[in-house]
C-alpha positions, 0 to 999 in steps of 0.5 A, a space after each residue: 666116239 671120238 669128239 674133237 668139239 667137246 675135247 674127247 678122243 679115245 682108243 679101244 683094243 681087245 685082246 684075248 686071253 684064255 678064250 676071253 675076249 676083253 675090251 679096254 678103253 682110254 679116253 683123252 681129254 684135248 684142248 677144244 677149239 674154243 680153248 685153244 683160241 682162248 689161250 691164244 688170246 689170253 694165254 702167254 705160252 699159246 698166244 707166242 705160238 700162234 703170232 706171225 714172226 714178222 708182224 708179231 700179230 696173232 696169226 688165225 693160219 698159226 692158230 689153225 695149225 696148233 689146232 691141228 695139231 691138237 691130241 699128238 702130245 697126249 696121244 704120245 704120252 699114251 703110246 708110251 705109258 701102253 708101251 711101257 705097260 706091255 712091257 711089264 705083261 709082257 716081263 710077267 712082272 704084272 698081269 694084263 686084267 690087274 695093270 687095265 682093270 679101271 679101263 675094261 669096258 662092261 656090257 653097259 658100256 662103261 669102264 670099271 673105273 667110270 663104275 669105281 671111281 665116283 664110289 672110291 672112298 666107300 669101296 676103300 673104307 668098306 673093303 673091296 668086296 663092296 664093288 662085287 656087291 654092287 655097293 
């Protein structure tokens, strides 16, 4: 699932919790590489990280090495918010089912939040029972 051309990279995991099987997904939006090339063209804080230090040019192997290093930040960002989220189950602040609720995936494949989202206004001002209705 993962695609790098459109900018989309995502984690899956399933845990179990009372002889049921929940899977949960968190996609990551990522820079493409025609983004990234035009940031290093037109982009100030890109552009200084993709030029040669000697020649002060734009520099394709600095730029090939940014693109490499595309999704590490978002993919730290998302290790520590899953750390810090089991943390919180793991406390019994919060249980699991309410903290991934909008990222548990239904049998269509799609997140709660994919189905919630576009119809949020709608569930907020009706009341939550809406969802269960298939507002």
């Amino acid at each position: 699932m993962d695609d790098f051309q459109d900018g989309r990279v995502c984690l899956h995991f399933v845990w179990r919790r009372e002889d049921q099987d929940y899977l949960a997904r968190f996609s990551l939006g990522l820079p493409t590489e025609d983004q990234l090339r035009e940031q290093a063209v037109d982009g100030d804080q890109l552009r200084e990280q993709a030029v040669d230090g000697r020649s002060r040019r734009f520099s394709e192997s600095k730029l090939r090495k940014l693109e490499d290093a595309r999704g590490r930040a978002e993919h730290r960002q998302l290790a520590l918010l899953l750390k810090a989220a089991f943390n919180a189950v793991e406390a019994g602040i919060i249980q699991p089912e309410q903290l991934f609720l909008s990222f548990l995936v239904g049998k269509d494949g799609r997140t709660v939040g994919e189905v919630a989202l576009p119809r949020l206004p709608k569930l907020l001002s009706g009341g939550a029972s809406l969802l269960l209705l298939g507002a």
